[in-house]
C-alpha positions in Angstrom: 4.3 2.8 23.5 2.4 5.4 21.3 3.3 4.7 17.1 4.1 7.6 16.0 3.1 7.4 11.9 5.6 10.9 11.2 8.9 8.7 12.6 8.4 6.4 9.9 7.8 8.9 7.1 10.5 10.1 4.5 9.9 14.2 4.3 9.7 15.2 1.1 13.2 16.4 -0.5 14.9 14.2 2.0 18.0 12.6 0.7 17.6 8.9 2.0 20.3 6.7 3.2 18.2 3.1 4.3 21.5 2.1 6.2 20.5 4.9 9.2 16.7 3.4 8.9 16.6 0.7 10.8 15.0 -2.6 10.0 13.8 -3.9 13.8 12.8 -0.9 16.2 11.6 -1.5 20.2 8.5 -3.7 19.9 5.2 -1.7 20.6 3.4 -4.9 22.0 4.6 -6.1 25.2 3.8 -9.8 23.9 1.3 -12.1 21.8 -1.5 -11.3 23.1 -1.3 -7.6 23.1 -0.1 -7.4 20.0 -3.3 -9.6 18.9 -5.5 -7.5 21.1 -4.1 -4.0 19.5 -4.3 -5.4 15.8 -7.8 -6.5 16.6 -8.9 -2.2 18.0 -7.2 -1.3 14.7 -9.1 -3.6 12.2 -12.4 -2.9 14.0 -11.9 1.2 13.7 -10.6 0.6 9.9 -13.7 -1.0 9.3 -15.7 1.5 11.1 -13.5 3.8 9.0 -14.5 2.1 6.0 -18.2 2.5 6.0 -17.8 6.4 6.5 -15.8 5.9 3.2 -17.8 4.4 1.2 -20.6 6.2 2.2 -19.5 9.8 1.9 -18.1 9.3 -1.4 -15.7 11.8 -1.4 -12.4 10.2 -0.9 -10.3 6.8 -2.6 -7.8 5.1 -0.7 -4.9 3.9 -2.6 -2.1 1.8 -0.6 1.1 0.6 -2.0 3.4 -2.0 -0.4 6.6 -2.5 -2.0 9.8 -4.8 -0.6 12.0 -7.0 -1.1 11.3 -11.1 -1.3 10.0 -12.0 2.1 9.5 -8.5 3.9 5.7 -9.4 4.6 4.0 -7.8 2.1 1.0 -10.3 1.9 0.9 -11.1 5.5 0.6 -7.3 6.3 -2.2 -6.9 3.8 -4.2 -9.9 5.1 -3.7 -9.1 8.3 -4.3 -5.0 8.8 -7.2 -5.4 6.0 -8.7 -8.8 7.5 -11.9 -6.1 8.7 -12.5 -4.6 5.4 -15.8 -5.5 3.7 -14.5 -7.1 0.3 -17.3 -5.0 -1.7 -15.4 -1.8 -1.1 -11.5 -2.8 -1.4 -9.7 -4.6 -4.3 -5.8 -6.1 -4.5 -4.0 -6.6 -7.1 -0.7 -7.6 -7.8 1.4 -6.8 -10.5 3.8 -9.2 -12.2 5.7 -9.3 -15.4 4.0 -6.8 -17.8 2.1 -8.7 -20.6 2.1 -8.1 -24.1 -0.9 -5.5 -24.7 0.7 -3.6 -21.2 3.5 -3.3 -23.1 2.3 -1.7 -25.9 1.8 1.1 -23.8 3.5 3.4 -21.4 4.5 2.6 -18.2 2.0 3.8 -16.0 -0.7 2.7 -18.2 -1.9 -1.2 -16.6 -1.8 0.4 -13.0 -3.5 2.6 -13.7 -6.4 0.6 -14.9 -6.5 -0.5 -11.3 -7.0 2.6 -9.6 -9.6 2.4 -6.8 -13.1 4.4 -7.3 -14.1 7.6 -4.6 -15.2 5.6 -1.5 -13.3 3.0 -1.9 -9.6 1.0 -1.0 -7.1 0.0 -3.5 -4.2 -2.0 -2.4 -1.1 -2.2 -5.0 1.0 -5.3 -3.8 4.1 -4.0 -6.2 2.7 -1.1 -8.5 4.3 1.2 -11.2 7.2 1.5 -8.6 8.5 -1.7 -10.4 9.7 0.3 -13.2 12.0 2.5 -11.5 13.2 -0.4 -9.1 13.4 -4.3 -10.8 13.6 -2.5 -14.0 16.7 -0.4 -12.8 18.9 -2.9 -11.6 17.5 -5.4 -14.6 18.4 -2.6 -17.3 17.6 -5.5 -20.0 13.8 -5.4 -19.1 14.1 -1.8 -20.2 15.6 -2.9 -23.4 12.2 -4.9 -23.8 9.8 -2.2 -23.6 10.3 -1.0 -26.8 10.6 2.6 -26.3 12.7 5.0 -28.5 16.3 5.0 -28.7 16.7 8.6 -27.3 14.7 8.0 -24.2 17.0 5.2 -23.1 19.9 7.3 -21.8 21.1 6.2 -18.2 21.3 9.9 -17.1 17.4 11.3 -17.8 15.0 8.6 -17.9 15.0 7.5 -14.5 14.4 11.2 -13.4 11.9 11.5 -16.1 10.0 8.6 -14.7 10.2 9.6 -11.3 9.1 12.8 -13.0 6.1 11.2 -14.3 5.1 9.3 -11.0 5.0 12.3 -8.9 3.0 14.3 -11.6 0.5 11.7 -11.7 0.5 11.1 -7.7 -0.4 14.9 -7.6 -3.4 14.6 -10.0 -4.9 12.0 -7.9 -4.4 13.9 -5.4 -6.1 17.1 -6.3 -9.3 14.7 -7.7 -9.8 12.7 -4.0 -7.6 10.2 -4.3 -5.1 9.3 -1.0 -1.8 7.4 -1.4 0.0 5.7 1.2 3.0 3.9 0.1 5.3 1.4 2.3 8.5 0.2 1.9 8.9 -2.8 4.4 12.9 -2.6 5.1 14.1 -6.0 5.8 17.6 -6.9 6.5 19.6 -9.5 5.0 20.0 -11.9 7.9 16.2 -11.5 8.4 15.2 -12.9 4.6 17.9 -15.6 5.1 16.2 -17.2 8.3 12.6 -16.8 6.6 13.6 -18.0 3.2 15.4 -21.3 5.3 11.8 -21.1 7.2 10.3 -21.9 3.5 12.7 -24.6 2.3 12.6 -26.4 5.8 9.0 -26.3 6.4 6.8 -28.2 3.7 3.5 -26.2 4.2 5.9 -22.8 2.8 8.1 -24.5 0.1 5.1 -23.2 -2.5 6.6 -19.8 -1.2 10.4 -20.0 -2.3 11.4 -20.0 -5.7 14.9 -20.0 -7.8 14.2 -16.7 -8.1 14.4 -15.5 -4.9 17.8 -16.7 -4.7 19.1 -14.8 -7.9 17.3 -11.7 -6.7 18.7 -12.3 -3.4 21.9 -11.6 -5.3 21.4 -8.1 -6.3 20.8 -6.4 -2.5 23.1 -3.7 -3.2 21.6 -3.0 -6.7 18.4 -2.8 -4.8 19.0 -0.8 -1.9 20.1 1.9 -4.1 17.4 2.1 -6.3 15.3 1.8 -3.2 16.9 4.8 -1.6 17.2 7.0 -5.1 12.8 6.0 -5.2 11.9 6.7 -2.3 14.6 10.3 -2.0 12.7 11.2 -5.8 8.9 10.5 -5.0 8.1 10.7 -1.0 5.8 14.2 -1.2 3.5 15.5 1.3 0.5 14.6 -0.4 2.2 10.8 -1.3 4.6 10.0 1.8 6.8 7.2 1.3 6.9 5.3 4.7 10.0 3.0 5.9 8.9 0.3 8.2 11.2 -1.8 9.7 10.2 -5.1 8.7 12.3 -7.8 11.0 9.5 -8.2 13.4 6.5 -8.9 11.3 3.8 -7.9 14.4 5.2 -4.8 15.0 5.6 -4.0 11.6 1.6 -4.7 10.9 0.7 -2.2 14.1 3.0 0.4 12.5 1.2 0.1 9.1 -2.5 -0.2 10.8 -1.6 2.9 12.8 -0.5 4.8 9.8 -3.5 3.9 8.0 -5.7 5.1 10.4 -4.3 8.2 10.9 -4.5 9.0 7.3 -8.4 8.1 7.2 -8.8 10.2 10.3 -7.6 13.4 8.5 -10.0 12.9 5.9 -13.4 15.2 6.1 -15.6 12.6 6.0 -19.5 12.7 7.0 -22.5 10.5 6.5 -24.7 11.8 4.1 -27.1 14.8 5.4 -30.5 14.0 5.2 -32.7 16.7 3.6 -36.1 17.8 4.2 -37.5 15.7 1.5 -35.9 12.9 2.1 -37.4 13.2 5.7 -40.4 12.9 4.9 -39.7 9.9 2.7 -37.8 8.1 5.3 -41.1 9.6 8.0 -43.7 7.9 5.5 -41.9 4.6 4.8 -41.7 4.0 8.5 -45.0 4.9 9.1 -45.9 2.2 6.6 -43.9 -0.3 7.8 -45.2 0.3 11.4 -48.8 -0.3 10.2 -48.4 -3.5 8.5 -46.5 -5.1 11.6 -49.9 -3.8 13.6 -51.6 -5.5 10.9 -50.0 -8.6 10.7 -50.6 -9.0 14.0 
């Protein structure tokens, strides 16, 4: 079965509704060890991928992965980027803001993060916190200090999706690619994997008292989800839904759509010049004598 990336994307101006997105689609691995064998093509090509990245310098990759507890954010990231040379990709994952961060606007600490031209950046939760955790936790909003008059329930979420997409677009028109995933997991599904952490010692690091209380708000969630993902999936910063039940298939689906976004990128080793030639001609001539030489 061919992954089609487009059948996971949300089309700009799309009014989304996650209950008619489905959280477990027909497996595109017939078992184990096709899935391992597929996963394994796509890493090597995303490597291969990577190199004519970095060294045509034209293009950063930013991905963002955004889900509830236990969709399999982290196992998607280790897993699709386990190829990537380290020197030319950076994570980071963004928690409770700190003091300083606060001091300034909400975009501000991601966007000390942003990856460099020829490089991947990988946002494990981003600035998409602020218009989800923050929306169904108003009192964190209450926190951040802003003015009075931008607080009203009716313009600032707008005005911050606003914002997002304004900001998406200037990346985009200076090099810069976004992907962003939303891994949709189903209740049922984070039940049996949060049980999977409390009964199996080697995950209990995993679970927290948290998760439980967050577990609490789905509803809250799914909305702000669907009002996110409706506001800010553009053409030039898709938003894509990927059904999350079955991690394996879930981490073919996101390698494929990867992929297919580094293949539309006009990328070209560097042309070598006359000049450069002739540098490259005499070095080797050099190095051929001294191996004569030597022996």
């Amino acid at each position: 079965m061919k992954i089609k990336s487009k059948d996971f994307q949300v089309p700009e101006g799309t009014n989304v509704n996650l209950k008619k997105w489905p959280t477990r689609v027909k497996p595109v691995y017939q078992s184990k060890e096709q899935y391992a064998e597929m996963l394994q093509q796509h890493v090597a090509e995303l490597s291969e991928l990577q190199d004519l990245l970095y060294a045509s310098n034209r293009y950063a990759v930013l991905l963002i992965f955004q889900a509830m507890d236990a969709a399999g954010k982290d196992g998607a990231i280790k897993h699709v980027m386990s190829g990537i040379n380290p020197q030319g990709c950076q994570v980071f994952s963004f928690k409770h803001p700190s003091a300083q961060e606060l001091e300034h606007d909400f975009l501000w600490r991601t966007m000390q993060a942003l990856p460099e031209r020829g490089r991947i950046g990988i946002f494990n939760r981003s600035y998409y916190e602020e218009v989800l955790i923050v929306r169904v936790h108003p009192e964190i909003l209450q926190a951040q200090g802003l003015p009075p008059e931008l607080l009203h329930k009716k313009t600032i979420w707008q005005q911050r999706y606003a914002s997002i997409t304004e900001m998406e677009k200037h990346l985009h028109r200076n090099g810069t690619r976004i992907i962003k995933f939303f891994l949709h997991l189903s209740p049922e599904e984070q039940r049996q994997r949060f049980l999977e952490r409390i009964d199996k010692p080697e995950k209990n690091w995993k679970f927290s008292a948290a998760d439980m209380q967050e577990r609490q708000f789905w509803k809250q969630y799914m909305q702000a989800y669907e009002a996110c993902l409706s506001a800010t999936s553009s053409q030039d910063a898709p938003w894509y839904v990927v059904p999350a039940d079955d991690k394996e298939n879930a981490r073919l689906i996101i390698s494929q759509i990867v992929l297919d976004t580094f293949r539309s990128l006009d990328m070209h080793y560097p042309q070598v010049d006359e000049q450069r030639r002739k540098e490259l001609l005499a070095a080797r001539k050099q190095l051929m004598q001294e191996g004569r030489n030597d022996s």
